[in-house]
OpenMM code with the backbone's topology and positions (N, CA, C; nanometers):
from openmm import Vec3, app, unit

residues = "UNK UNK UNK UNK UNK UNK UNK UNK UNK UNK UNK UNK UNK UNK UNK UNK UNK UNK UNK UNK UNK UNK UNK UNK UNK UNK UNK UNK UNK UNK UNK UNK UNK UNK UNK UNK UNK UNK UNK UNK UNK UNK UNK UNK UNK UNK UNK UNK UNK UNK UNK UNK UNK UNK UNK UNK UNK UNK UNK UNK UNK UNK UNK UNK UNK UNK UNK UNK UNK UNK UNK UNK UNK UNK UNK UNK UNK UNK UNK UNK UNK UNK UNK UNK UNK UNK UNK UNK UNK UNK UNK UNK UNK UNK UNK UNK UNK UNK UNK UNK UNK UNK UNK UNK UNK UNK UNK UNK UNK UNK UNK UNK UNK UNK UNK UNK UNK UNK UNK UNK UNK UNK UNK UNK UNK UNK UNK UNK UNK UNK UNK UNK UNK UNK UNK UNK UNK UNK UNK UNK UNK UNK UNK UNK UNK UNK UNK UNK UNK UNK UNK UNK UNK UNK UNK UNK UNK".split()
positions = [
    Vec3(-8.9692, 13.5638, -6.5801),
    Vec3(-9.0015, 13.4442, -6.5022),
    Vec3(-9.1346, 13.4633, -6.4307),
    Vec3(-9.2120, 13.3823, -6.4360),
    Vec3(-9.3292, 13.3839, -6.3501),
    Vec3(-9.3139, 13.3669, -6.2096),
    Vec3(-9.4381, 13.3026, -6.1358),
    Vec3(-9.4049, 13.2918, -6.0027),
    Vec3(-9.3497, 13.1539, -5.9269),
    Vec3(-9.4381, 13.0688, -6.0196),
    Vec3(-9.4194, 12.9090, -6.0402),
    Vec3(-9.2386, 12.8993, -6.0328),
    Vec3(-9.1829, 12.9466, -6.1601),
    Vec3(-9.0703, 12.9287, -6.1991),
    Vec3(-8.9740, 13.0147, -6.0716),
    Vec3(-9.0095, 13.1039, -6.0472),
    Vec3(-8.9361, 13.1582, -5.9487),
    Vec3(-8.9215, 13.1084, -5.8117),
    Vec3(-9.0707, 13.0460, -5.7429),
    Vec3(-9.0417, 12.9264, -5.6051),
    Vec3(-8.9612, 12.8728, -5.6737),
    Vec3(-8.9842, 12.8006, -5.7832),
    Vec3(-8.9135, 12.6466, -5.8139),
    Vec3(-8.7805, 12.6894, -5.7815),
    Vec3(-8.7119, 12.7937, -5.8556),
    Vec3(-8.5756, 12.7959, -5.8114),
    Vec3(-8.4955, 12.8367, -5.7576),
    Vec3(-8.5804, 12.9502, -5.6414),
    Vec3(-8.6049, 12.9780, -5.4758),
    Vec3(-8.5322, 12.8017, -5.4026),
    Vec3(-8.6453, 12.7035, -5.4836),
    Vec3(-8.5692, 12.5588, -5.4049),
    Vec3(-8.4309, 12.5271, -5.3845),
    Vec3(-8.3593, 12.5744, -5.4967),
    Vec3(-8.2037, 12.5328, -5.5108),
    Vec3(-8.1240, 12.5959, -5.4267),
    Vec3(-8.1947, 12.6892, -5.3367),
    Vec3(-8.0910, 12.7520, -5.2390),
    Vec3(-8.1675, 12.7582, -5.1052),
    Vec3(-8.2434, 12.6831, -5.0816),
    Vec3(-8.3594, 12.6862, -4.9586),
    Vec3(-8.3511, 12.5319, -4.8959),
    Vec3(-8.3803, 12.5276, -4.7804),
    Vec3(-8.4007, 12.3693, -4.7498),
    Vec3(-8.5474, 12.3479, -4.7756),
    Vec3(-8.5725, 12.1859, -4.7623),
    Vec3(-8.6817, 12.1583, -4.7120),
    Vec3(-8.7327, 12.1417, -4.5914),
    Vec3(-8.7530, 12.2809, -4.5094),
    Vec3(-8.7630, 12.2565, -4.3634),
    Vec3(-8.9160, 12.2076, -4.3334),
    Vec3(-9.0309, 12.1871, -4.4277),
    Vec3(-9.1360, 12.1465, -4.3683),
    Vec3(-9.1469, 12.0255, -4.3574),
    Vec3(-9.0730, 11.9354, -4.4669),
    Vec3(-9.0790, 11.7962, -4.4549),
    Vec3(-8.9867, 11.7598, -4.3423),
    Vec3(-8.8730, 11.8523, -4.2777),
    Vec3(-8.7817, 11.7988, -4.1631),
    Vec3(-8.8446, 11.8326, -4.0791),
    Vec3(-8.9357, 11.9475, -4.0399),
    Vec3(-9.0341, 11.9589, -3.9005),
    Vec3(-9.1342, 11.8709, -3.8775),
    Vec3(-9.1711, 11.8182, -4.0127),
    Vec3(-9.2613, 11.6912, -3.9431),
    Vec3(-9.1931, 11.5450, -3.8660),
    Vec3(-9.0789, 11.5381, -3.9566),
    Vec3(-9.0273, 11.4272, -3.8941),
    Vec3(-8.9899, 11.4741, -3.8087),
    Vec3(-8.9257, 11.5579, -3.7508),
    Vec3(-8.8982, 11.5920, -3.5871),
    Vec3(-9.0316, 11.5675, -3.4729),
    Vec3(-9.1561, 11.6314, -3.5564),
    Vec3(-9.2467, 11.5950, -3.4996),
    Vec3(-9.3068, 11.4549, -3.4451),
    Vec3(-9.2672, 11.3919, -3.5607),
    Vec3(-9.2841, 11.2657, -3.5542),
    Vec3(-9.2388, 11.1776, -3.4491),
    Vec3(-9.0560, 11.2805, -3.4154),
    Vec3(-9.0025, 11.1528, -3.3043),
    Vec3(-9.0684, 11.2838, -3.1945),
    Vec3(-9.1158, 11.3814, -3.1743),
    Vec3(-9.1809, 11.4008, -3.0465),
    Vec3(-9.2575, 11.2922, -3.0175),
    Vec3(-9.3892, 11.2847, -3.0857),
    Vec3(-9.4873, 11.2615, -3.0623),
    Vec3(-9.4509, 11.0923, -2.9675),
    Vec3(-9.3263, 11.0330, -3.0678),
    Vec3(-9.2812, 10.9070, -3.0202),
    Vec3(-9.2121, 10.9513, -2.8892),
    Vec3(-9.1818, 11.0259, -2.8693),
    Vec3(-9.1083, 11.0764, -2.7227),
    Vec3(-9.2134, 11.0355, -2.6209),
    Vec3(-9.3373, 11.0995, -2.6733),
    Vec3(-9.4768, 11.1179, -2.5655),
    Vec3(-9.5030, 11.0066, -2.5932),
    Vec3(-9.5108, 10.9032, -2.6542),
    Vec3(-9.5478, 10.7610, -2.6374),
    Vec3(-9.4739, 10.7020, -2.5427),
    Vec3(-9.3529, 10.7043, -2.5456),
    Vec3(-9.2046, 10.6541, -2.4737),
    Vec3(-9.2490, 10.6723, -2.3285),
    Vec3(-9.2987, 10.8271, -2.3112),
    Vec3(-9.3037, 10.8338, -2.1390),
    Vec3(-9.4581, 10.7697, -2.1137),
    Vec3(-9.5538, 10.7655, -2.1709),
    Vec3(-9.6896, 10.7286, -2.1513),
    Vec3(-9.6849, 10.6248, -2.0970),
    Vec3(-9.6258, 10.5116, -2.2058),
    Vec3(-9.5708, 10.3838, -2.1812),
    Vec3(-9.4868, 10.3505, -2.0753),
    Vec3(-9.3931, 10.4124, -2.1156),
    Vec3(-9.3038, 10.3593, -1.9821),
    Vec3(-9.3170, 10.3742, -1.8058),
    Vec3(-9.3705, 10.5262, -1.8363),
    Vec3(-9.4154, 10.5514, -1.6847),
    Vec3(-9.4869, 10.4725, -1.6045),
    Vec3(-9.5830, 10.3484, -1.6753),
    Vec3(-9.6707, 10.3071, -1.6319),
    Vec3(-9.5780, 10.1842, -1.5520),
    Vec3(-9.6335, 10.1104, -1.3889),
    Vec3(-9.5907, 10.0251, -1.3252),
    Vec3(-9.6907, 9.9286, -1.2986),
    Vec3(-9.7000, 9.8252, -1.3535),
    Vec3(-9.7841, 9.7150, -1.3080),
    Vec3(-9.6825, 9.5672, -1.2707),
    Vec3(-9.6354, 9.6064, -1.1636),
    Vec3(-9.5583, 9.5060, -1.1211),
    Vec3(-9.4821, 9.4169, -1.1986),
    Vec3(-9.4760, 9.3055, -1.2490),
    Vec3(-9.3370, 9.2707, -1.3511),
    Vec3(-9.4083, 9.2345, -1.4917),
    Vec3(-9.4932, 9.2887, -1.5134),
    Vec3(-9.5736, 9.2983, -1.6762),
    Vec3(-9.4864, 9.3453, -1.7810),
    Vec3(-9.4087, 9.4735, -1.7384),
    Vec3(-9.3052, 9.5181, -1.8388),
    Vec3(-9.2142, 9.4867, -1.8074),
    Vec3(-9.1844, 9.3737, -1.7333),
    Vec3(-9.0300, 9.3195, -1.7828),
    Vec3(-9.0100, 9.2112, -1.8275),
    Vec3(-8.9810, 9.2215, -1.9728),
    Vec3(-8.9761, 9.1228, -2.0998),
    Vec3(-8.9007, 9.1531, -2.1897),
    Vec3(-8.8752, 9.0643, -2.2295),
    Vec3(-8.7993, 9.0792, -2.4044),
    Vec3(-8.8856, 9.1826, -2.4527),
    Vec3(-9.0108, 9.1886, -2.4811),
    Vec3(-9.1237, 9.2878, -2.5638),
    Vec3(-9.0297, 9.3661, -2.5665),
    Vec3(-9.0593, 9.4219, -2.4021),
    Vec3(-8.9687, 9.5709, -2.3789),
    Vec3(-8.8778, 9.6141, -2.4034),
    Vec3(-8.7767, 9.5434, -2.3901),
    Vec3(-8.6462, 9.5963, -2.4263),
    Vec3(-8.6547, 9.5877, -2.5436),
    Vec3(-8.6940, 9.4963, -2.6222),
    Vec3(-8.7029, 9.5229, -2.7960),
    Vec3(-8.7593, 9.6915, -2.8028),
    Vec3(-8.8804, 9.6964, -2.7547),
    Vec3(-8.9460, 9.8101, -2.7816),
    Vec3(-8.8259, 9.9454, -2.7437),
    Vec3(-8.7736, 9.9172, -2.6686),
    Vec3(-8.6891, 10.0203, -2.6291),
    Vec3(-8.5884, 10.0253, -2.7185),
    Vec3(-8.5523, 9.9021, -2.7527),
    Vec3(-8.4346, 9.9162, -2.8892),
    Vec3(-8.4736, 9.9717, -3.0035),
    Vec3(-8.5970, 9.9556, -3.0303),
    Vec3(-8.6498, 10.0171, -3.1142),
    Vec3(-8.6825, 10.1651, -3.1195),
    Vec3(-8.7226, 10.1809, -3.0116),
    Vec3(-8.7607, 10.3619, -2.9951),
    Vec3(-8.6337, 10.3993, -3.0597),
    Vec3(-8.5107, 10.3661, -2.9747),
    Vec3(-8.3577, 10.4703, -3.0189),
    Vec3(-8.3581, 10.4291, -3.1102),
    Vec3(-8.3724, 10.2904, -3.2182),
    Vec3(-8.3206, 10.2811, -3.3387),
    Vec3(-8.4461, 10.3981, -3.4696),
    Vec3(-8.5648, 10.4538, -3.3858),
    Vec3(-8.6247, 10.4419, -3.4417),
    Vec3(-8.6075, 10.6695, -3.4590),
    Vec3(-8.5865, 10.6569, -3.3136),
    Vec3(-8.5608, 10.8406, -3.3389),
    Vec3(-8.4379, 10.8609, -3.3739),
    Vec3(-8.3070, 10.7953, -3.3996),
    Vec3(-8.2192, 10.8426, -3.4493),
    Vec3(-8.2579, 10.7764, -3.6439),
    Vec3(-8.3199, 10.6574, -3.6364),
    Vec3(-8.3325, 10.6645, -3.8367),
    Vec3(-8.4321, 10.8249, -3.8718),
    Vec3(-8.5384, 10.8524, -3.7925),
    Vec3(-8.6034, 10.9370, -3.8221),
    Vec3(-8.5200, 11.1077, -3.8031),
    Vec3(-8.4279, 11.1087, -3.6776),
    Vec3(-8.3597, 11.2196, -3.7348),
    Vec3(-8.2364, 11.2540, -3.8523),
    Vec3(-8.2045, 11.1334, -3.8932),
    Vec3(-8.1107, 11.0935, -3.9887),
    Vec3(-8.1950, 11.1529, -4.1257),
    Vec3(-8.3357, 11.0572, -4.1157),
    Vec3(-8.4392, 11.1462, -4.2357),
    Vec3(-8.4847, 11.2938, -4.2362),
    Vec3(-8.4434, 11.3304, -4.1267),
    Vec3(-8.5151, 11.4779, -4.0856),
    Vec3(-8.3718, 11.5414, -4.1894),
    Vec3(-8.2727, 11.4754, -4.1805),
    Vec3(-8.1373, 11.6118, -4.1928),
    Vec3(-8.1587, 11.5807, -4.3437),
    Vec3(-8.2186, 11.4353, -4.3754),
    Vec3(-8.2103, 11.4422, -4.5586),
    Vec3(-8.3170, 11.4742, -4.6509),
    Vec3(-8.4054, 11.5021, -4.5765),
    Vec3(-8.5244, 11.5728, -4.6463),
    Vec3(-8.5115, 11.7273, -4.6339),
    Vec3(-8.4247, 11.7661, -4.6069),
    Vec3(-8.3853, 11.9220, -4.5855),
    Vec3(-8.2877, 11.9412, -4.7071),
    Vec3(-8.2358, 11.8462, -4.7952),
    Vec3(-8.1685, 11.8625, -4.8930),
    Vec3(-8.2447, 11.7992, -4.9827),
    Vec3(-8.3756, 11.7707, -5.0413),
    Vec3(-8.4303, 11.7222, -5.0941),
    Vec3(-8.3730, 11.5824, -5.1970),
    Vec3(-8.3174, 11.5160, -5.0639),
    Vec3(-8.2825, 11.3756, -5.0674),
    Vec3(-8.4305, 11.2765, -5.1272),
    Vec3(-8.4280, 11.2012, -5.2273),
    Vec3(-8.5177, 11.1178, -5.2518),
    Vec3(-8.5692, 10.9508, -5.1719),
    Vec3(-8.4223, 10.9460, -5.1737),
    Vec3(-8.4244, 10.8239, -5.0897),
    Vec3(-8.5037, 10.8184, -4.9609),
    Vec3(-8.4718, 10.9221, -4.8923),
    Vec3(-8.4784, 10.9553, -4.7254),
    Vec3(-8.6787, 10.9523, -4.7508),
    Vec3(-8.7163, 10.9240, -4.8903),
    Vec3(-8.8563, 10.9301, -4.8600),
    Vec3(-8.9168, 10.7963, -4.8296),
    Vec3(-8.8255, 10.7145, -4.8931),
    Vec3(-8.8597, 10.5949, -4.8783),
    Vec3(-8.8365, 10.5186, -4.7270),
    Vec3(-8.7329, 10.5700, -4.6455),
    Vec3(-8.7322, 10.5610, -4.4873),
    Vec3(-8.8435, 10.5967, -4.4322),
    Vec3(-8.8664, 10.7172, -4.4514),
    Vec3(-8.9749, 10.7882, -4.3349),
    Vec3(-9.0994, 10.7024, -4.3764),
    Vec3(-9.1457, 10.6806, -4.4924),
    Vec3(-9.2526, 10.5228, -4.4965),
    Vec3(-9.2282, 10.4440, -4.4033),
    Vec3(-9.1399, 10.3965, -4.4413),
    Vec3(-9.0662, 10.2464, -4.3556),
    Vec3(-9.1275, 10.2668, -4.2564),
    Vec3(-9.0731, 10.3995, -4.1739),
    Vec3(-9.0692, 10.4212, -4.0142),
    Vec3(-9.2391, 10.4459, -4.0191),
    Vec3(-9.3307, 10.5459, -4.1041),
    Vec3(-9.4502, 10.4998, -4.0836),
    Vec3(-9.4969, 10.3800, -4.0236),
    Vec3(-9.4948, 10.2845, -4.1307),
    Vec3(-9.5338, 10.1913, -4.1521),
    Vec3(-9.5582, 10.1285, -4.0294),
    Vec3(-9.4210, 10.1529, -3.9354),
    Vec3(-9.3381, 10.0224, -3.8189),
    Vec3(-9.4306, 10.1105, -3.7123),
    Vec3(-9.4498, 10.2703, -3.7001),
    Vec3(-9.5503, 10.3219, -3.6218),
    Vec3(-9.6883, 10.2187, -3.6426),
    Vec3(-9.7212, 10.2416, -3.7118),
    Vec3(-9.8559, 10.1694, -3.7526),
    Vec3(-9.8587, 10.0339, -3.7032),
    Vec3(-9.7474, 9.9688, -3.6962),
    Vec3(-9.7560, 9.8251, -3.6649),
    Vec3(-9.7423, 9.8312, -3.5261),
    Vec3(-9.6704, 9.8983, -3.4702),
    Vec3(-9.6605, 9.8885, -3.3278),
    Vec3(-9.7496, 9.9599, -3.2376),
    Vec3(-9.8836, 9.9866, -3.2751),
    Vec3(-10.0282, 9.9921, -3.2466),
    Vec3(-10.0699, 9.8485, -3.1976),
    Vec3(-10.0260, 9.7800, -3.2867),
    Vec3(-10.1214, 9.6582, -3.2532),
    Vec3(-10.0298, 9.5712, -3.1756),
    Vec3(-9.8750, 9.6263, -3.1006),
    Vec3(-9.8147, 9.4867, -3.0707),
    Vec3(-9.8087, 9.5267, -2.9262),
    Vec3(-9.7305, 9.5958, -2.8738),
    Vec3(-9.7140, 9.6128, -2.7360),
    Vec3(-9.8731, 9.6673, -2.6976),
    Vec3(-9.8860, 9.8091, -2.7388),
    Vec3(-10.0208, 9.8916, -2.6644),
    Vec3(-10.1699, 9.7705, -2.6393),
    Vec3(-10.1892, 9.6832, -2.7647),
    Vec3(-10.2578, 9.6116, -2.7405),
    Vec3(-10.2627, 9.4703, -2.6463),
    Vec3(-10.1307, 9.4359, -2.6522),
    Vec3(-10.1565, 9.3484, -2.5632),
    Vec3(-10.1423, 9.3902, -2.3947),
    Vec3(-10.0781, 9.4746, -2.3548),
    Vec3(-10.1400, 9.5776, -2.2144),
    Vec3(-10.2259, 9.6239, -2.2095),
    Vec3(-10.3126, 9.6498, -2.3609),
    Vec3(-10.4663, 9.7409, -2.2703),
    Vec3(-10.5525, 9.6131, -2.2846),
    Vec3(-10.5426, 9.5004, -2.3392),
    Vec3(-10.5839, 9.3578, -2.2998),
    Vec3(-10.5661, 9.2535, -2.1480),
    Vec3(-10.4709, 9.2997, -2.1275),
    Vec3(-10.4031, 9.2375, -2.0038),
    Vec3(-10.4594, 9.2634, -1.8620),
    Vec3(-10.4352, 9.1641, -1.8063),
    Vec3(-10.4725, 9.1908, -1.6716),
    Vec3(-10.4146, 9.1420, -1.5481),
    Vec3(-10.3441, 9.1983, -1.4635),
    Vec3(-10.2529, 9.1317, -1.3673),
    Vec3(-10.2880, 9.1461, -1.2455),
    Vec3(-10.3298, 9.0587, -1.1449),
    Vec3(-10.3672, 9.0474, -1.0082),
    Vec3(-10.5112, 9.1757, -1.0387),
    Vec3(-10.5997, 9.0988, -1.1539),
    Vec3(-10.6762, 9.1905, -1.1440),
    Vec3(-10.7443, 9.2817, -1.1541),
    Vec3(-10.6560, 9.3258, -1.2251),
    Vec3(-10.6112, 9.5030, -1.2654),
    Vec3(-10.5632, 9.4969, -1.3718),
    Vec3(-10.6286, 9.6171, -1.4785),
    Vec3(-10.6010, 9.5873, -1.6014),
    Vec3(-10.4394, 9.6972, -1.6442),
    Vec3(-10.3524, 9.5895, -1.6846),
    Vec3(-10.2193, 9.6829, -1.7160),
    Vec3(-10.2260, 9.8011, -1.7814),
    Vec3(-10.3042, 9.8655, -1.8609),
    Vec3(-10.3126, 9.9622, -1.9491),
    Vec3(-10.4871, 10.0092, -1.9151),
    Vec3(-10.5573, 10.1527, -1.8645),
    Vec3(-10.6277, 10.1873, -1.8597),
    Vec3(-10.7101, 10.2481, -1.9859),
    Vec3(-10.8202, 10.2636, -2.0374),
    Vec3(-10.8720, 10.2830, -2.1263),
    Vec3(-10.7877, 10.4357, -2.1972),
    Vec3(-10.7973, 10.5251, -2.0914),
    Vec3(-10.7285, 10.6283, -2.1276),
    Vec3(-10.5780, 10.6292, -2.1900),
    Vec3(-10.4803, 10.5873, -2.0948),
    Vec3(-10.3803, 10.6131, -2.1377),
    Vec3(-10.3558, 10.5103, -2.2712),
    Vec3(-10.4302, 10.4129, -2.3007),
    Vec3(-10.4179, 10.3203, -2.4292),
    Vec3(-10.4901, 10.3883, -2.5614),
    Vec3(-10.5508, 10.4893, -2.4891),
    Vec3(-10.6358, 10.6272, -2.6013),
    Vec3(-10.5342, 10.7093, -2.6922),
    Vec3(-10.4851, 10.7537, -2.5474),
    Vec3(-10.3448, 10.8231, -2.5538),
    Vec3(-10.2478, 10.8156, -2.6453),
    Vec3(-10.1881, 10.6167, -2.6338),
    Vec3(-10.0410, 10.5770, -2.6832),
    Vec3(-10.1106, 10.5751, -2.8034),
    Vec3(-10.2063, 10.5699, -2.8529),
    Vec3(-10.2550, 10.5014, -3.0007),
    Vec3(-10.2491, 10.6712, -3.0646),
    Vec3(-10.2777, 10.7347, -3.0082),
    Vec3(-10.3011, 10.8478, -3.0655),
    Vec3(-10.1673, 10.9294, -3.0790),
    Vec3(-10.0770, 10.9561, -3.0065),
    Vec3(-9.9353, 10.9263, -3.0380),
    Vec3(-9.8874, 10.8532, -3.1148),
    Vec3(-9.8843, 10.7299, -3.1470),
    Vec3(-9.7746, 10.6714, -3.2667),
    Vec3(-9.9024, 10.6572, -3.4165),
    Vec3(-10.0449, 10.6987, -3.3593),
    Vec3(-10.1124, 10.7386, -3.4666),
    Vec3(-10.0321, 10.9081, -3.5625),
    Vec3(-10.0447, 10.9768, -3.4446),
    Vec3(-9.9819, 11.1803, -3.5109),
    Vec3(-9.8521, 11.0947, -3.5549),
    Vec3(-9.7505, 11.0429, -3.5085),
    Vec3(-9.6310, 11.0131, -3.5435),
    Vec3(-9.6273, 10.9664, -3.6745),
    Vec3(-9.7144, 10.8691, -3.6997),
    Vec3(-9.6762, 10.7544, -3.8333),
    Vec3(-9.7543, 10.8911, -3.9236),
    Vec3(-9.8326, 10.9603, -3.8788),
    Vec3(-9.9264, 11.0675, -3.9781),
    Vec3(-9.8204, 11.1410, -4.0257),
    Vec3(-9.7837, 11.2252, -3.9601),
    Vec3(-9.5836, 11.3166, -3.9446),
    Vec3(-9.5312, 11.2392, -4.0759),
    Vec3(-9.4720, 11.1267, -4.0387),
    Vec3(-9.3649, 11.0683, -4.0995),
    Vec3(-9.4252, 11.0496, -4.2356),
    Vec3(-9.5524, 11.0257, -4.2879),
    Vec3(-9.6422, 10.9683, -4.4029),
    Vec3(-9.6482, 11.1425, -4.5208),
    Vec3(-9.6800, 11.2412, -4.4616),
    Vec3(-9.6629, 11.3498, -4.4896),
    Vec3(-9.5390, 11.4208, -4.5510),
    Vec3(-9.4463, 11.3884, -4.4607),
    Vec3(-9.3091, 11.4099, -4.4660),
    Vec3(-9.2567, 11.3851, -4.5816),
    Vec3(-9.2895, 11.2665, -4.5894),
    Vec3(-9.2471, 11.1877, -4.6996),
    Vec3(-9.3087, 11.2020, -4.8141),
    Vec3(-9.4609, 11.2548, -4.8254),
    Vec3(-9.5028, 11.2818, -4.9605),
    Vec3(-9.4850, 11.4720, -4.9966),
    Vec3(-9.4772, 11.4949, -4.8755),
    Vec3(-9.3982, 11.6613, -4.9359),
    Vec3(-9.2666, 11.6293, -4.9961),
    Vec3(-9.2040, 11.5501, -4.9463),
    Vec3(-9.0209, 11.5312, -4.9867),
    Vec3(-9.0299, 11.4839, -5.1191),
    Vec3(-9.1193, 11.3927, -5.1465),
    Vec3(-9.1040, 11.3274, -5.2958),
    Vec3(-9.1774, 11.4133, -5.3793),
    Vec3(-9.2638, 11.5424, -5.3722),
    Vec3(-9.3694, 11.6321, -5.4339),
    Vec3(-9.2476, 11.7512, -5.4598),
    Vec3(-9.1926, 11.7833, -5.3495),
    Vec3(-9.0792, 11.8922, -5.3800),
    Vec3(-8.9843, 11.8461, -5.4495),
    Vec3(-8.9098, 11.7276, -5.4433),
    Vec3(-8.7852, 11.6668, -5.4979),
    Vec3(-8.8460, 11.6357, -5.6397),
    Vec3(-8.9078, 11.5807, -5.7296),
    Vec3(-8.9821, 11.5693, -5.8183),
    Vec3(-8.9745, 11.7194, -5.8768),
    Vec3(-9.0741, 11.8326, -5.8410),
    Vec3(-9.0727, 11.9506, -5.8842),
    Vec3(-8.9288, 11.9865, -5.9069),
    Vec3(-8.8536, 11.9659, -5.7813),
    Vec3(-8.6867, 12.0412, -5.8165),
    Vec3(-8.6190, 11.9949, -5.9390),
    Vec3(-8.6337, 11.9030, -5.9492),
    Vec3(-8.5549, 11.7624, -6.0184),
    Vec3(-8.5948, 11.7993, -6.1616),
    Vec3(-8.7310, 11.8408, -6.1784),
    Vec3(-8.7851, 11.8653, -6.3041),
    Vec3(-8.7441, 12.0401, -6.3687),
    Vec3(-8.7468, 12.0919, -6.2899),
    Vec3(-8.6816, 12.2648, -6.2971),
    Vec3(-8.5829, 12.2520, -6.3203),
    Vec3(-8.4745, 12.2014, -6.2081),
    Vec3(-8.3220, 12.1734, -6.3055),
    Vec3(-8.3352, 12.1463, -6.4152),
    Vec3(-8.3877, 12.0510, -6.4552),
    Vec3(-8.3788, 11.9785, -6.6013),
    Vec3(-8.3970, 12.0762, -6.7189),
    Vec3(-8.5204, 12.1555, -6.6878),
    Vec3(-8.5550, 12.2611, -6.7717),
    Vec3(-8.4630, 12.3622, -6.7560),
    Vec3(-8.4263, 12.3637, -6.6444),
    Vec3(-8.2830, 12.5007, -6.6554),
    Vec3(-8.1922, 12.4417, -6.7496),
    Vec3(-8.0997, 12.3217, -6.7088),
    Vec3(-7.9839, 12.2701, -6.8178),
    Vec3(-8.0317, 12.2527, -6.9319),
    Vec3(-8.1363, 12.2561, -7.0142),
    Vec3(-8.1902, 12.2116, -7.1623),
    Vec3(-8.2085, 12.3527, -7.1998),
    Vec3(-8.2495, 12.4668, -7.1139),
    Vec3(-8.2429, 12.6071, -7.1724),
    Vec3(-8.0919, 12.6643, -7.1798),
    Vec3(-8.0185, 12.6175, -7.0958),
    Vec3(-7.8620, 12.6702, -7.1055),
    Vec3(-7.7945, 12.6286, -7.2559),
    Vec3(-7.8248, 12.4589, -7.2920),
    Vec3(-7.7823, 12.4078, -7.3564),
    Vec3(-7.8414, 12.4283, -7.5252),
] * unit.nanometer
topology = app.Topology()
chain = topology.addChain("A")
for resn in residues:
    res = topology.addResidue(resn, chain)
    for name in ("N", "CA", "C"):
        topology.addAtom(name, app.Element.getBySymbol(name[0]), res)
């Protein structure tokens, strides 16, 4: 056996822990968005529907992503097509809440300071990066595995 052939089937008894450390990473990074955001007080600006959506979303969004973390460790295929998803919804939620607070202005004063709107973007920017990665190691390894089995059962047979 070469060396190629020997990782490859090193895989069948190994997880995929790099594609599950990114998505873990991923809901950090959303952690550090969570407090950036939230910490901030500009009198009743954040209290809205937005918010609480946004908040429904965070939990719906770190428990789908640790759900993908536990299935990309078994080189689950599907679970690649989630962690996109959840990309994706990072990426979109750049432009929905963060922007309209570092636009805003209440008695004055702008709700979101240049910095910390530096900050949140750059957070669910590493996050959606995490999750985008994740997902193309998971489908690069699962692919390779998928194809080694095959060649194992056709040499047995």
């Amino acid at each position: 056996m070469n060396d190629e052939s020997t990782r490859l089937d090193r895989m069948r008894y190994t997880k995929n822990t790099l594609s599950s450390r990114l998505a873990i990473l991923a809901i950090v990074c959303d952690v550090l968005f969570f407090i950036s955001l939230y910490k901030s007080d500009c009198e009743t600006y954040y209290y809205t529907i937005l918010i609480g959506t946004s908040i429904v979303y965070n939990l719906v969004f770190m428990l789908a992503t640790f759900l993908a973390s536990e299935g990309v460790k078994n080189y689950q295929k599907g679970y690649t097509w989630l962690l996109i998803i959840l990309g994706c919804g990072q990426i979109v939620r750049i432009f929905i809440f963060p922007m309209q607070a570092h636009n805003a202005v209440v008695n004055g004063e702008q709700v979101m300071g240049d910095g910390q709107f530096i900050r949140i973007i750059v957070y669910l920017s590493l996050s959606a990066a995490c999750l985008f990665a994740s997902a193309v190691i998971n489908w690069r390894k699962t692919q390779a595995l998928a194809a080694h089995i095959a060649s194992v059962e056709a040499a047995k047979a």
